[in-house]
Each structure stands twice: as structure tokens, then as C-alpha cells.
C-alpha positions, 0 to 999 in steps of 0.5 A: 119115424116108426114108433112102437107103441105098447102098454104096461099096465097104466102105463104106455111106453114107446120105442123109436126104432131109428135111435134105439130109444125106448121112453115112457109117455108122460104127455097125451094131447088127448085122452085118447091116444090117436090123432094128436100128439104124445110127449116121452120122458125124454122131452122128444114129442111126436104126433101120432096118425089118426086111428080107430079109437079101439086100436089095439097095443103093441102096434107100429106107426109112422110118426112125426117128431115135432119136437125136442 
């Protein structure tokens, strides 16, 4: 799925374009945020690519919803 990815201040949000969802990150695997998975407030978890560490916000990735 095509995510967008941005950040707000402190806090990093996400928009699913297929469903018209924007959602908060509330979940990182890592503390950064490339490589592993994230988890949005409404419990859908996704993993995300592998990326530079200095990638910068708002960016679109192709994503993979794991669960929720």
C-alpha cells in the first residue's frame, strides 16, 4: 500500500491513500524509522522499506500491512 509519511512537530502521522486514512504513529520497531515496522492509532501495522537514516519528511513509500 502507498503510505505517506510526514511529521508534525514530535509527532509523525500517516496517510493511506487507498482508504483515505490518516492515522498518528503511536508504534516504532526501531528508533529510527526505516527498515522495520510502525503501528498507527487505529491498530493497522505496516512495514516500511529500507531507507537512508537522513531521509527526509513528508516522503511516499510503498508499504506492507502486516496487521490489524
Amino acid at each position: 500500500m502507498k503510505l505517506m509519511l510526514r511529521r508534525s512537530g514530535e509527532d509523525l502521522s500517516a496517510y493511506v491513500a487507498k482508504t483515505d486514512l490518516e492515522a498518528r504513529v503511536v508504534e516504532t520497531q526501531h528508533p529510527g524509522l526505516w527498515g522495520g515496522w510502525i503501528k498507527l492509532s487505529n491498530g493497522w501495522v505496516f512495514e516500511l522499506p529500507e531507507m537512508d537514516p537522513g531521509t527526509r519528511l513528508p516522503i511516499s513509500v510503498e508499504a506492507r500491512r502486516i496487521e490489524g
